[in-house]
C-alpha positions in Angstrom: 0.0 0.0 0.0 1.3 3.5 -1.2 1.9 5.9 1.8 -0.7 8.5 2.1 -0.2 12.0 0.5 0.6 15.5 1.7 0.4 17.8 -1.2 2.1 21.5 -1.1 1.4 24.0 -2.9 2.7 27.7 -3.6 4.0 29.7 -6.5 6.7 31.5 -4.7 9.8 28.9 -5.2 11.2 29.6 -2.0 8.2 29.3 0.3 7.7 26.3 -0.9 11.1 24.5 -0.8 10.9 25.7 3.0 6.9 24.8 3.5 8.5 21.0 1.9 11.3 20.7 4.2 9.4 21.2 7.4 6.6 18.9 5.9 9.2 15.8 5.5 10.9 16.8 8.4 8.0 15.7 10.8 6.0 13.5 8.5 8.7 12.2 6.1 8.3 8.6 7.6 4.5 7.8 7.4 3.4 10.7 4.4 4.6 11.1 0.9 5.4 14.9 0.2 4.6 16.4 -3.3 5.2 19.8 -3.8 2.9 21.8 -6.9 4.2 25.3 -7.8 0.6 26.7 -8.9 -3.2 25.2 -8.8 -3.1 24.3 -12.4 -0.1 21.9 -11.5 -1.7 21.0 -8.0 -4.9 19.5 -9.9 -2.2 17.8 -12.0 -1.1 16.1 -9.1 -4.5 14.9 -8.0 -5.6 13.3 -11.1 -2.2 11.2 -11.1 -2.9 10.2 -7.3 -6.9 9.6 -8.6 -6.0 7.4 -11.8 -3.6 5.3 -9.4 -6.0 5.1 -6.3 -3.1 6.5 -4.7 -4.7 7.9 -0.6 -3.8 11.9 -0.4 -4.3 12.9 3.0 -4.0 16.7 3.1 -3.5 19.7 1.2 -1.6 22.5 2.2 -2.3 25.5 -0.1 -0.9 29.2 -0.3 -3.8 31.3 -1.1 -2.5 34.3 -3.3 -1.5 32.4 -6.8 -2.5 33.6 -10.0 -4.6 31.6 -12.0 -6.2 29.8 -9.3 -6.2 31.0 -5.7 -5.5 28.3 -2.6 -9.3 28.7 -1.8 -10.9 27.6 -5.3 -8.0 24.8 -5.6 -9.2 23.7 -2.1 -12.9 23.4 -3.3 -12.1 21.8 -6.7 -9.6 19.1 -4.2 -12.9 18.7 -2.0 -14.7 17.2 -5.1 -12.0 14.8 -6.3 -11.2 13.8 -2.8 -14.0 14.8 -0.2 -11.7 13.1 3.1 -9.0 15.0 2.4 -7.8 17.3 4.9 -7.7 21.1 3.6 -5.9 24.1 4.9 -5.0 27.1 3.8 -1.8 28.9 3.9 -2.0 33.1 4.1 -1.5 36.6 4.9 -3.4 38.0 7.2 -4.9 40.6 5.1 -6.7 37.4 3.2 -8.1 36.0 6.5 -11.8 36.7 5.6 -11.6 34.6 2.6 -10.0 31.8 4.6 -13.2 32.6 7.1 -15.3 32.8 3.8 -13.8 29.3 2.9 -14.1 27.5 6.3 -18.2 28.3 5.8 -18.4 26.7 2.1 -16.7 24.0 4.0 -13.8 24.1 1.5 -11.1 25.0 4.2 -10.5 22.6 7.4 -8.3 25.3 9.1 -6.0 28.3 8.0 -2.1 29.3 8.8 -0.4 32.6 8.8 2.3 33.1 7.6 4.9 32.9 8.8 4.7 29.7 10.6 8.3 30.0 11.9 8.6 28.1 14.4 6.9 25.0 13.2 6.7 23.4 16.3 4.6 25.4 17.5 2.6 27.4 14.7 2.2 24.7 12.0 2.8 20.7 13.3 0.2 20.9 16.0 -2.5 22.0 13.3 -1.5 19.5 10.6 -1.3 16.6 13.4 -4.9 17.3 14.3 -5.9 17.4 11.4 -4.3 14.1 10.0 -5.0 12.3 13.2 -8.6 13.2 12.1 -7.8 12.0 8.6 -6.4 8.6 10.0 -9.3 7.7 12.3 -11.1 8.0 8.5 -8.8 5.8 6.6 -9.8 3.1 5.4 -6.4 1.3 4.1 -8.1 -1.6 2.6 -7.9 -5.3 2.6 -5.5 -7.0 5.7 -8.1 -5.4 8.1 -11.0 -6.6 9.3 -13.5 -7.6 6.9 -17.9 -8.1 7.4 -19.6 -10.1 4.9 -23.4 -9.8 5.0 -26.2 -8.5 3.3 -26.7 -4.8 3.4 -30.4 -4.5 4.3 -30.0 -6.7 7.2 -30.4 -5.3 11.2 -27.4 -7.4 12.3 -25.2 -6.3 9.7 -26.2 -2.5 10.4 -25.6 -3.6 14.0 -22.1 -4.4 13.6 -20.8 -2.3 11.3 -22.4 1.0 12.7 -20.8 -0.2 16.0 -17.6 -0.2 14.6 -18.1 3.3 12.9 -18.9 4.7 16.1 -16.1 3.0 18.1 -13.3 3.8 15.1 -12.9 0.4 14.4 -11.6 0.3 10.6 -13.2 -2.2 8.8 -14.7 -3.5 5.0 -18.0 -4.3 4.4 -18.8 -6.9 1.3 -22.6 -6.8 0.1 -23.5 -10.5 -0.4 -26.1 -9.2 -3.1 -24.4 -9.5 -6.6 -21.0 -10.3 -4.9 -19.2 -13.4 -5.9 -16.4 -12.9 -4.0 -18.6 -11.7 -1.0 -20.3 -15.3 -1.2 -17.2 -17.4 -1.4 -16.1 -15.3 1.8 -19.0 -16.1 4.0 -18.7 -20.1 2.6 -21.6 -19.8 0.4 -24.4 -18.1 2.3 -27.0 -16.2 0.7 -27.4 -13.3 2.0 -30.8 -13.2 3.4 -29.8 -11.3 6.7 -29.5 -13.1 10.0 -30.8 -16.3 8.2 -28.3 -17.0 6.1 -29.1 -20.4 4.1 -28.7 -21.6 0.5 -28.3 -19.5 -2.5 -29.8 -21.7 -5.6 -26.7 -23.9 -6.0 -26.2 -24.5 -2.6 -22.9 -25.8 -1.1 -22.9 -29.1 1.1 -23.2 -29.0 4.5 -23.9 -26.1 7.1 -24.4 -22.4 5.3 -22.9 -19.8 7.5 -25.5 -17.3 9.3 -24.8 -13.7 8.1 -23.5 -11.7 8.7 -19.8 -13.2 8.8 -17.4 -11.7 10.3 -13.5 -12.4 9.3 -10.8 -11.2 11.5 -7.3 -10.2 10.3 -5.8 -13.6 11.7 -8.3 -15.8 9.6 -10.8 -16.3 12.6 -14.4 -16.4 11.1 -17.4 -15.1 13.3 -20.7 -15.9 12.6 -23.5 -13.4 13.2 -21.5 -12.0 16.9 -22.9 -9.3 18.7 -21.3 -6.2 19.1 -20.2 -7.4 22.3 -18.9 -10.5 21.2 -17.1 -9.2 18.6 -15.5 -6.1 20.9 -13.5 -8.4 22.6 -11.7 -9.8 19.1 -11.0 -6.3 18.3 -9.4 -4.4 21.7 -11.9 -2.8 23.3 -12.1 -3.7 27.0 -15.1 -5.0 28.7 -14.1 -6.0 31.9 -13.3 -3.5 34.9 -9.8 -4.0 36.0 -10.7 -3.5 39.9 -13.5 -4.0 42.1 -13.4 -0.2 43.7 -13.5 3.2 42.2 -13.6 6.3 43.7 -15.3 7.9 40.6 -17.8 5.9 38.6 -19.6 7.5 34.9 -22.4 5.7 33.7 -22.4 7.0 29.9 -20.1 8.0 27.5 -21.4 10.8 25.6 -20.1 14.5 25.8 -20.9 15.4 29.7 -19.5 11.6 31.1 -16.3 12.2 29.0 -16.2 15.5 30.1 -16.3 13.9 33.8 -13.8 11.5 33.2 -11.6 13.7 32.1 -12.3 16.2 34.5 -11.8 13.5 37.4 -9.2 11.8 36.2 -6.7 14.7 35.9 -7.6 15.9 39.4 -6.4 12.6 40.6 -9.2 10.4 41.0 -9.4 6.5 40.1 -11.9 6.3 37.4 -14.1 3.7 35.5 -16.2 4.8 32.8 -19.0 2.5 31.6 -20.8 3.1 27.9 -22.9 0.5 26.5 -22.8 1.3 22.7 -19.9 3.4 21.8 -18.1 6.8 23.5 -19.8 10.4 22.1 -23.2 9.1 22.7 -26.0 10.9 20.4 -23.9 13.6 19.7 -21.5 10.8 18.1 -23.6 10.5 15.6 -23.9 14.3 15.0 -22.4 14.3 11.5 -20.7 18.4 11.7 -20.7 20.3 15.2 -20.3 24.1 13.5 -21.1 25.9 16.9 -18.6 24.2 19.2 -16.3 26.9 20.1 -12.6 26.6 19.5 -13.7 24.4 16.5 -14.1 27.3 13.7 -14.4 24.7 10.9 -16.9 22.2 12.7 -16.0 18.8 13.6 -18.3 15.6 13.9 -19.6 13.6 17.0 -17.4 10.9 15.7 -14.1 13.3 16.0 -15.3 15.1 18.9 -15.5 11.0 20.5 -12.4 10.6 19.2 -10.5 13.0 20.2 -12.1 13.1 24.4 -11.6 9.4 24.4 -7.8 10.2 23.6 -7.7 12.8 26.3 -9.4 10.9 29.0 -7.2 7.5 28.7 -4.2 9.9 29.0 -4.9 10.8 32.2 -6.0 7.0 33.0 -9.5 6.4 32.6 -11.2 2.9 32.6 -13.2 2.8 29.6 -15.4 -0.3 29.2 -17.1 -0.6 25.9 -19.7 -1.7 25.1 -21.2 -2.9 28.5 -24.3 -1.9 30.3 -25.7 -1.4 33.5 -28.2 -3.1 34.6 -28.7 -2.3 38.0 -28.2 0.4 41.4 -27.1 -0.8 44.4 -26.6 1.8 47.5 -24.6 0.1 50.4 -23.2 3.0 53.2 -20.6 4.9 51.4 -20.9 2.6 48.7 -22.6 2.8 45.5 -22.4 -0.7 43.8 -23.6 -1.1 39.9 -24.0 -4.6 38.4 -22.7 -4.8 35.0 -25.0 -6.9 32.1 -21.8 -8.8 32.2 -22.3 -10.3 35.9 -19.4 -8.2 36.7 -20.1 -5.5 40.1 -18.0 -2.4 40.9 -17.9 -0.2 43.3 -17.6 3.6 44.0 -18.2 6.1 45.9 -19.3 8.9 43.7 -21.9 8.0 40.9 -22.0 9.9 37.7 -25.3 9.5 36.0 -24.7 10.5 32.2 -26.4 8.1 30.0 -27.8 10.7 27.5 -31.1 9.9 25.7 -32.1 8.0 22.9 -34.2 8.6 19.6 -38.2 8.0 19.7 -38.5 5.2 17.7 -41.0 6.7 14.5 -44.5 6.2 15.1 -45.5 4.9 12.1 -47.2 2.0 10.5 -44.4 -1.0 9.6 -41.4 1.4 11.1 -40.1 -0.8 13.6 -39.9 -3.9 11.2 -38.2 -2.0 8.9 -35.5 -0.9 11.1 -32.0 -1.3 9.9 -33.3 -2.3 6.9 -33.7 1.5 5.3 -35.1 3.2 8.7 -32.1 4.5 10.7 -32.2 6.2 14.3 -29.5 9.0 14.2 -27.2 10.2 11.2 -25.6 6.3 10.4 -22.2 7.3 9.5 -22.1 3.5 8.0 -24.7 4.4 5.4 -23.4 7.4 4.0 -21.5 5.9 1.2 -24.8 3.8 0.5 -26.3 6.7 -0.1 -25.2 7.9 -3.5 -27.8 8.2 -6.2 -30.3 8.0 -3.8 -32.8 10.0 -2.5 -32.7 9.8 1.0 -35.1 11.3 3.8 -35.0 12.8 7.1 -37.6 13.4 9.8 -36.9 15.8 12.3 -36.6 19.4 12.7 -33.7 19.8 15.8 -30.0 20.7 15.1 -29.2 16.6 14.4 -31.1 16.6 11.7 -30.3 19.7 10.1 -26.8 18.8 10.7 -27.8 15.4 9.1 -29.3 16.7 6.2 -26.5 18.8 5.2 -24.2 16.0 5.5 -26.1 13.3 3.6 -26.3 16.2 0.6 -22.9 15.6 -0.1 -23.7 12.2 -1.0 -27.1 11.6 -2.1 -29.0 13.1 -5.3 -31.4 14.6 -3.0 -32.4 14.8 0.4 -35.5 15.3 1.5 -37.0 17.0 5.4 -40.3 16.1 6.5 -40.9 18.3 9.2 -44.4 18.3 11.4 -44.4 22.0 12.2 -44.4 25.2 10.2 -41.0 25.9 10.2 -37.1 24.4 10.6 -36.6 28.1 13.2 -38.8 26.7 16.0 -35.9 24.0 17.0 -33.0 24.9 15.1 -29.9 27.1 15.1 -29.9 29.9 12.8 -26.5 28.8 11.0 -27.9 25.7 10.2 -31.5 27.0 8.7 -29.8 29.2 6.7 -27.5 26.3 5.1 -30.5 24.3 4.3 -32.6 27.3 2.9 -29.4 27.4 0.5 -28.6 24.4 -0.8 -29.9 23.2 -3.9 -29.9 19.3 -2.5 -31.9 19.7 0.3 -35.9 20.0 -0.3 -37.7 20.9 3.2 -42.1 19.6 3.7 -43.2 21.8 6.3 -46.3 20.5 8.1 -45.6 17.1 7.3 -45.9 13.6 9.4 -45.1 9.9 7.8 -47.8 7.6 8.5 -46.7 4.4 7.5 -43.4 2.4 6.3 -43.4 0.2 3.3 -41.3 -2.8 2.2 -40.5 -6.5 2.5 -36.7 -7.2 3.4 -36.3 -3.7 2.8 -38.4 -0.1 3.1 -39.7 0.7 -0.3 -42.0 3.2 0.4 -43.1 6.0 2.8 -46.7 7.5 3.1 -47.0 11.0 4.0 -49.8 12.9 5.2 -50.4 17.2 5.3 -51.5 17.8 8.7 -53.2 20.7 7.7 -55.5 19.0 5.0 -55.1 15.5 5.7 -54.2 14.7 1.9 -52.2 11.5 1.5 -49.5 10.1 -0.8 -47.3 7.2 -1.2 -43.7 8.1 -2.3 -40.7 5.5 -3.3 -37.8 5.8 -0.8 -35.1 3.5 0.1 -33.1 5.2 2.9 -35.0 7.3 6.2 -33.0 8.9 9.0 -34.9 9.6 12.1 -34.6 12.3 14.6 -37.5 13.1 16.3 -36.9 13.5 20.0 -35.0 11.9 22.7 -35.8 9.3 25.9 -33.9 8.7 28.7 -32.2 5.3 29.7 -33.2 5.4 33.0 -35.7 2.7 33.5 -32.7 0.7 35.5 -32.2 2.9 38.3 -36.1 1.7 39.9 -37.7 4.0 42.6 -34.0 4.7 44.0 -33.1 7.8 42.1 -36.1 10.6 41.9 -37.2 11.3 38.3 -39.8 13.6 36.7 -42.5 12.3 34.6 -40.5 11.6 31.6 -37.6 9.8 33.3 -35.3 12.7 33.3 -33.1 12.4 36.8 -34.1 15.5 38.9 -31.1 17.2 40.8 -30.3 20.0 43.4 -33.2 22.6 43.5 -35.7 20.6 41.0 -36.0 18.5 44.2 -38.4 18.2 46.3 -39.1 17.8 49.6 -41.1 14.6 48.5 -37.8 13.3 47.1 -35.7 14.1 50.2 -37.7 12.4 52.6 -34.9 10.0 53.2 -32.2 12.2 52.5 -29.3 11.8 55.8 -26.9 14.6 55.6 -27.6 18.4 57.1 -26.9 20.1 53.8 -28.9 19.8 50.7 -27.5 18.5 47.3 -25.6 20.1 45.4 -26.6 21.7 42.5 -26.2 18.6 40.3 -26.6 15.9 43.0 -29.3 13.7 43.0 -31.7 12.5 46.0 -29.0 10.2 46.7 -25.7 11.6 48.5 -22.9 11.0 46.4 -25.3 10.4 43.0 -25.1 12.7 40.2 -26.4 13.7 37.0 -25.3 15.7 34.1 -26.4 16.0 30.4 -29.1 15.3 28.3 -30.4 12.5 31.3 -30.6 15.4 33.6 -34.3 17.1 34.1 -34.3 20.6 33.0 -30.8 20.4 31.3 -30.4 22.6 28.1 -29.8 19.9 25.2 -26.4 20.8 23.8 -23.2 19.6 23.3 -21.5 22.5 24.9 -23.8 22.6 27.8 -23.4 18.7 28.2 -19.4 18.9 28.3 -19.9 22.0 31.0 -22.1 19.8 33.0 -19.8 16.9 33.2 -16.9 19.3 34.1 -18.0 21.1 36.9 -19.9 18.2 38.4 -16.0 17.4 39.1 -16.2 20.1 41.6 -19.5 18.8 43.6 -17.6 15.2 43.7 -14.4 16.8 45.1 -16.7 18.2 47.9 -18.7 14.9 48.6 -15.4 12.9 48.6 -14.2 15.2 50.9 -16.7 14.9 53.9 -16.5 10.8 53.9 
């Protein structure tokens, strides 16, 4: 396999001899460096690496060239290689059109110049951003490798799991794949079922989907658990005692974990599908500050999971609670493993959970063309489709924008009058501007059509109750959130929804049996020493950023409990 490319480019022959050297300096041993002395030779360069398959990673462009300017070479890289990293090299009199860029979503980040020293003003930036570019690679074949049929739950199951836990993988379609078929021994391809395919082989057929690992082990049809201990994520807490304990993994129990740990304190963190939670699946964050160029859940995952093992979190993934246990001091959770650990301060940080869509043949149609959250597994599926999305909240506007970079046309069916009611402004105003994205205001899906697959959606005008039955292949659904809170039982007070209540939201009802003199702190529970933050807390404002504060400063409370035992 070639080594990934950095591409340079600048007409000023000096700038970019020295922009070169410090390129192969630090990346040398794992990138190819190209240099390109204008744009016209730059898109040279990428039609050679195109025609060869050859993997560019990044593209470091000076912005004042004549000709072609860094910022239209960067958009014209963008549609010959969309994962490529981009970033622009200027003056800061050209600033606003690096701004200008980073909103067209042509530019990933911009450099003065100079960038003297580069250890400080130019590798820091260009190893974020090819860090981000790696967790994306996909090097091909010698990696891990499911074979299954691409309508079927299981198979969504598995690889979406992966997606979400940056698991690189390949996925062979069964349907019209020969080679796909000899892999999985002969199976047909009828989801979990597997079975023979016409001219059946003797003896056993595989159940799909099969999953082959990169030492020849087969798998058949392993759940995401099974299959997470064959590929390095741990599920088994390494001690019986924590002093810190975070149920969750999305932004506000990564938030406490990291929070925790670098303060000193021994802790476990337990997710049950994959770290970043339902912001995970949030395809471009555009309002997270410090972040001028958005980044996804996925990265945003990424890059907290990073941070929190380096100061020495437990992470165990996936693995659920399924249980509360309250013993003295000790707060005791019982894993769906068998496994119990201890602690003595509780983070509660599960996050919520899409509604499942309330419509006619939807839930047997999930995973088979109905997806819950933005399926970063299906994207590539998506071209030449038309695919649709129901919701009307930042996710799915976020969504929508990032599926119209793949599909033919996507398509919003919204049940109010307007996207402004529940989403940001930036994002309404994206959608109102693309050309891809067609938005059907006061619009509800009644039913869900299809055999092994979804075929067909009706749709229904509130206002005048007209019907009609449209074709569709791929829906995305974001409409609303629950709570996974069901397993904490009458120990933990909760308002009627299921939301954990905390400090002043609680009443005297709930403290009845509450032993200490002072009240709870402002994100404790009814329970000394229980907390909540996030999108599971009562009243909380649903948002990444206000999630991650959450987590953070519930550090502080914990500190304070820990400190009177």
């Amino acid at each position: 396999m070639d080594q990934p490319v950095i591409l340079a480019v600048d007409d000023d022959p000096q700038v970019l001899r020295a922009v070169a050297r410090d390129l192969r300096r630090h990346y040398g041993e794992d990138y190819r460096i190209i240099r390109a002395g204008s744009g016209d030779e730059a898109l040279e360069v990428l039609e050679a690496l195109a025609k060869k398959e050859q993997p560019l990673a990044l593209v470091l462009s000076d912005q004042r060239m004549p000709q072609m300017d860094g910022v239209s070479l960067l958009g014209k890289t963008r549609e010959r290689f969309p994962k490529a990293k981009r970033a622009l090299l200027t003056a800061y009199a050209d600033t606003e059109a690096a701004i200008d860029a980073i909103n067209r979503s042509q530019v990933d980040y911009y450099l003065l110049k100079p960038w003297d020293p580069p250890e400080q003003r130019l590798y820091p930036v260009l190893d974020d951003l090819l860090t981000d570019w790696r967790s994306g690679y996909r090097p091909g074949f010698g990696g891990l490798r499911i074979v299954g049929d691409r309508w079927s739950p299981e198979s969504h199951a598995l690889r979406d799991f992966l997606a979400r836990n940056q698991v690189p993988y390949e996925f062979l379609d069964v349907e019209g794949n020969t080679e796909a078929r000899e892999l999985a021994g002969g199976a047909s391809g009828n989801g979990s079922e597997g079975g023979p395919d016409g001219a059946a082989n003797e003896g056993v057929q595989p159940e799909l989907p099969v999953v082959l690992l990169p030492g020849g082990e087969r798998l058949e049809r392993p759940t995401p658990s099974q299959l997470a201990e064959h590929v390095g994520l741990k599920t088994e807490a390494q001690r019986p005692f924590y002093q810190l304990a975070i149920v969750g993994g999305g932004p506000a129990g990564l938030a406490s974990a990291v929070y925790g740990a670098s303060e000193g304190l021994n802790t476990v963190l337990v997710e049950g599908e994959a770290p970043g939670g339902q912001a995970g699946t949030s395809s471009r964050i555009e309002n997270y500050l410090g972040f001028p160029a958005g980044l996804s859940g996925a990265d945003l995952a990424r890059r907290a999971v990073v941070q929190a093992r380096r100061f020495g979190v437990e992470l165990l993934t996936p693995q659920r609670v399924e249980e509360l246990r309250v013993d003295g001091p000790y707060k005791r959770l019982v894993l769906d493993s068998g496994q119990e650990i201890a602690c003595h301060a509780l983070m509660l940080a599960m996050g919520v959970a899409w509604r499942r869509l309330p419509a006619e043949g939807a839930e047997e149609l999930s995973g088979r063309g109905i997806y819950y959250g933005a399926a970063m597994s299906e994207a590539i599926s998506c071209q030449d489709e038309v695919v649709y999305i129901v919701g009307a909240g930042n996710s799915a506007g976020q969504a929508a924008m990032f599926f119209a970079e793949y599909a033919t046309k996507v398509v919003m069916v919204v049940r109010g009058d307007s996207l402004a009611a529940k989403m940001s402004h930036y994002l309404v105003e994206r959608i109102e501007a693309s050309e891809v994205i067609e938005v059907r205001l006061g619009t509800e899906i009644t039913a869900c059509h299809g055999g092994d697959r979804l075929e067909e959606l009706t749709l229904r005008q509130r206002d005048s109750g007209d019907t009609e039955t449209i074709p569709a292949r791929m829906l995305f659904v974001f409409i609303g959130a629950a709570p996974h809170t069901e397993w904490l039982g009458d120990l933990v007070a909760r308002d009627s929804r299921g939301f954990v209540l905390t400090g002043p939201d609680l009443q005297a009802s709930h403290l009845a049996g509450w032993p200490l003199e002072r009240p709870p702190f402002l994100l404790e529970t009814n329970v000394p020493g229980v907390f909540a933050a996030g999108d599971v807390r009562s009243g909380s404002v649903k948002r990444v950023a206000s999630a991650t504060g959450e987590g953070s400063v519930s550090v502080h409370f914990v500190h304070r409990f820990l400190a009177s035992l």
